[in-house]
C-alpha positions in Angstrom: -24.9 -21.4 40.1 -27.8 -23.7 38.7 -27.7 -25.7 35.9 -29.3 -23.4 33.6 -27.3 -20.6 34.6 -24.3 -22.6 33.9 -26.0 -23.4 30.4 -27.0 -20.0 29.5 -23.4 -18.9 30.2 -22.0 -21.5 27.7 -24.1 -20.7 24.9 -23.3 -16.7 25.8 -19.8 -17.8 24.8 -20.5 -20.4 21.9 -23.0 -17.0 20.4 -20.5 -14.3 21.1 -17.5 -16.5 19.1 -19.9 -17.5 16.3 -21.8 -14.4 16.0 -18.6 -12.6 15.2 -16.9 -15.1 13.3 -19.9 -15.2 10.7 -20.2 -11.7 10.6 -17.8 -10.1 8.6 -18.9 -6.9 9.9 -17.1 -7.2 12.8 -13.6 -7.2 11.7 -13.2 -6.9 8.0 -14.0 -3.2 8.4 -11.3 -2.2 10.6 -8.9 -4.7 8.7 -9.1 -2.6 5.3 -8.5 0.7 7.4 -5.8 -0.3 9.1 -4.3 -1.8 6.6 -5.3 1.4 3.9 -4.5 4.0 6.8 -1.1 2.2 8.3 -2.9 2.0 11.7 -0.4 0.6 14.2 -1.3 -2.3 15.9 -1.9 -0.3 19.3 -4.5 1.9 17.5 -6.0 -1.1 15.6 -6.6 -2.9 18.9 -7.8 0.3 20.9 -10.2 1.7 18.0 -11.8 -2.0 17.6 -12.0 -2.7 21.2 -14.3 0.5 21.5 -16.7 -0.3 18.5 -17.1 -3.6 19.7 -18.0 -2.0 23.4 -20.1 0.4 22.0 -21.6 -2.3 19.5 -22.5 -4.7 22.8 -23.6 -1.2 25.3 -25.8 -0.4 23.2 -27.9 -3.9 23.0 -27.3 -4.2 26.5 -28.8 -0.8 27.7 -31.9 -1.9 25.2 -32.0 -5.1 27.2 -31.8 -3.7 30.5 -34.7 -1.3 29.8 -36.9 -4.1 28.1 -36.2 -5.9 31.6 -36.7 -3.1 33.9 -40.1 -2.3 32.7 -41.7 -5.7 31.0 -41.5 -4.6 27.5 -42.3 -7.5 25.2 -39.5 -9.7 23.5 -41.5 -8.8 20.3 -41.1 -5.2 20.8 -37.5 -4.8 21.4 -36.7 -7.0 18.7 -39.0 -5.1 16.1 -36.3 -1.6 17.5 -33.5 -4.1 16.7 -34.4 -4.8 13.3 -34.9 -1.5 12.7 -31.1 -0.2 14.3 -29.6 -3.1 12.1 -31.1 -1.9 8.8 -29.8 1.9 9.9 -26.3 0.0 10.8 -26.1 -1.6 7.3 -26.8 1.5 5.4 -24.8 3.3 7.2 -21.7 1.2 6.4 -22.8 0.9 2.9 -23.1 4.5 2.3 -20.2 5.3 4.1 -18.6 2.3 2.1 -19.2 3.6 -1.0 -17.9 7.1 0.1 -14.7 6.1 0.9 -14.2 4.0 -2.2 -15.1 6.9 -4.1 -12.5 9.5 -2.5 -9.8 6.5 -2.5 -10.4 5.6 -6.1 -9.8 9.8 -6.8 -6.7 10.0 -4.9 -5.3 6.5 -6.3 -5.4 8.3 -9.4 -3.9 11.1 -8.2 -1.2 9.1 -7.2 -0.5 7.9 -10.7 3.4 8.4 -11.4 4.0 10.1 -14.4 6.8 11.4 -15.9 8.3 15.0 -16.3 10.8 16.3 -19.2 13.3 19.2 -18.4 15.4 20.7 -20.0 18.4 23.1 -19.4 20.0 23.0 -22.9 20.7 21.6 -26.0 23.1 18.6 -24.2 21.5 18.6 -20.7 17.9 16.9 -21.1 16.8 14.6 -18.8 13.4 13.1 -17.1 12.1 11.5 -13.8 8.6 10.0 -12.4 7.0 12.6 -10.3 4.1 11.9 -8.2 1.8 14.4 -6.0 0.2 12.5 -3.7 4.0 11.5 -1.8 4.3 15.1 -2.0 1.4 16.8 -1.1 -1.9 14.7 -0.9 -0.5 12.8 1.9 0.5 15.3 4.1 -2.9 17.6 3.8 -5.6 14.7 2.7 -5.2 12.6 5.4 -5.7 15.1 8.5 -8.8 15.3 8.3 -10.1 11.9 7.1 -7.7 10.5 9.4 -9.7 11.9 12.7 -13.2 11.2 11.1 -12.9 7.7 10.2 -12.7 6.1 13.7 -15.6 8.1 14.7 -17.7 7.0 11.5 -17.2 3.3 12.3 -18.0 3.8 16.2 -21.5 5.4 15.4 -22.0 2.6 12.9 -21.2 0.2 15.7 -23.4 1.6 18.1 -26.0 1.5 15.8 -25.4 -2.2 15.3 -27.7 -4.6 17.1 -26.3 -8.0 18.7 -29.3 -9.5 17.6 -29.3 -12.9 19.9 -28.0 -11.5 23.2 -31.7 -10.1 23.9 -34.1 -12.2 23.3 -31.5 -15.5 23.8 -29.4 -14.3 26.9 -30.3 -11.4 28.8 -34.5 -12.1 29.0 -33.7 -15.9 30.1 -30.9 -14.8 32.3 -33.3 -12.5 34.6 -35.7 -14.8 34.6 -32.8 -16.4 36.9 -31.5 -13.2 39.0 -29.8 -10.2 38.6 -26.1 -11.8 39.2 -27.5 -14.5 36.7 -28.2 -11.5 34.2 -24.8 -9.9 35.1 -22.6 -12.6 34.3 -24.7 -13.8 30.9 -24.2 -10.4 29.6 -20.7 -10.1 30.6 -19.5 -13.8 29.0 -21.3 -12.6 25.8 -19.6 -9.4 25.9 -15.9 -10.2 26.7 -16.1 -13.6 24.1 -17.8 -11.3 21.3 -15.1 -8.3 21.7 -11.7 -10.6 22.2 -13.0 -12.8 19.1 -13.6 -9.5 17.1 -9.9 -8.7 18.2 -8.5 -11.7 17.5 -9.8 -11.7 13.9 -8.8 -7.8 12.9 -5.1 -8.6 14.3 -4.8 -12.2 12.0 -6.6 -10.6 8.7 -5.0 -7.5 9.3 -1.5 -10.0 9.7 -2.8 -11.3 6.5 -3.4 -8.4 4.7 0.1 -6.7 5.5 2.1 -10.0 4.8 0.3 -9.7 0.8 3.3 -7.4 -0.4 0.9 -5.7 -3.3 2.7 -2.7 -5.1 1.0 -2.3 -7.8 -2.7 -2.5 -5.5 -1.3 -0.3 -2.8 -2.3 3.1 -4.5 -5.6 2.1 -4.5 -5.6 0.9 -1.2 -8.2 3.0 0.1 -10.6 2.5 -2.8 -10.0 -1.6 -1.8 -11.2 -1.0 1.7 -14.2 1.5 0.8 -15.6 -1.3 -1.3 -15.1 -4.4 1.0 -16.9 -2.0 3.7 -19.6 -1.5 1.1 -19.8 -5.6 0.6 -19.9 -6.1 4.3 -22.8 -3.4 4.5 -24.8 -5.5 1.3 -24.2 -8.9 3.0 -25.9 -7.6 5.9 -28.9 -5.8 4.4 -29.7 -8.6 1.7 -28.3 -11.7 2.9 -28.7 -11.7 6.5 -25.3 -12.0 7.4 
């Protein structure tokens, strides 16, 4: 390999590490859900590990074409703004939706208390609460298949911004193999370091022991995805 072959691979991986790290985007997202939805760690790991393939094919099959037939830099980057201002709100609206449902059912989920009585000497009380009852077992079925779905169309939406117009044109400039393994080193760095940050926030998360907060779990992770969705669209992020 030639010396800028071996240097575009290197930056591949310092991009991929520090384009995830700084975007909270990749990770806080499936954080809040796992930690709202009880997602075991196997379904954490597979459900991010597709996003974050879907989130890098989809940049990649842009590149690819803008290679295959000359397209200007400019132009594919112009398409890229435009799918990361679709990602954004997209995860803002859909942010704000699940806040909204999780603040309903938190309250919902209220305990409150009921009074019986069975006679003049046999009154007594207890906290009741419908949501253990009933709102988990019928609410969730259906919320519970959609959500992974939601945040996979969101990430293929998502733009990797850099790997274009900093890897992949530079790389083919070199040769095909050269294009090949750029792409991949971006890739496999970008989708372990998005993995390695959901599994130690989500570590983080579920070693906070937050009674009180946990009702309103949902409504917590609708509005952090919201946040992640704002920092994108008006700070860059």
């Amino acid at each position: 390999m030639t010396v800028e072959l071996n240097a575009l691979i290197v930056t591949a991986a310092m991009i991929g590490f520090f384009h995830t790290l700084l975007g909270p985007d990749h990770y806080l997202p499936f954080t809040m859900i796992s930690w709202a939805r009880k997602w075991s760690t196997a379904k954490t790991v597979v459900i991010t590990f597709l996003c974050g393939l879907g989130h890098i094919a989809s940049s990649v099959v842009l590149g690819l074409v803008g290679v295959t037939f000359g397209l200007a830099v400019r132009r594919l980057e112009i398409f890229e703004s435009v799918r990361g201002n679709v990602a954004a709100w997209l995860l803002i609206t859909f942010g704000l939706m699940y806040f909204a449902w999780g603040l309903r059912r938190g309250w919902r989920n209220k305990s409150h208390e009921h009074h019986h009585s069975h006679g003049i000497d046999d009154r007594h009380s207890h906290l009741h609460n419908h949501h253990d009852k009933h709102i988990h077992v019928h609410g969730e079925e259906g919320g519970k298949n959609v959500t992974p779905w939601v945040l996979f169309i969101i990430f293929v939406f998502g733009p990797c911004e850099p790997l274009i117009p900093i890897l992949m044109y530079p790389a083919a400039k070199s040769s095909l193999f050269g294009l090949v393994v750029v792409t991949s080193v971006f890739g496999a760095v970008t989708i372990a370091t998005m993995l390695g940050l959901v599994l130690l926030s989500r570590a983080g998360v579920n070693f906070l022991k937050l009674p009180r907060l946990e009702r309103f779990s949902h409504a917590i992770a609708g509005a952090t995805i919201c946040l992640c969705g704002l920092a994108i669209q008006f700070l860059g992020l």
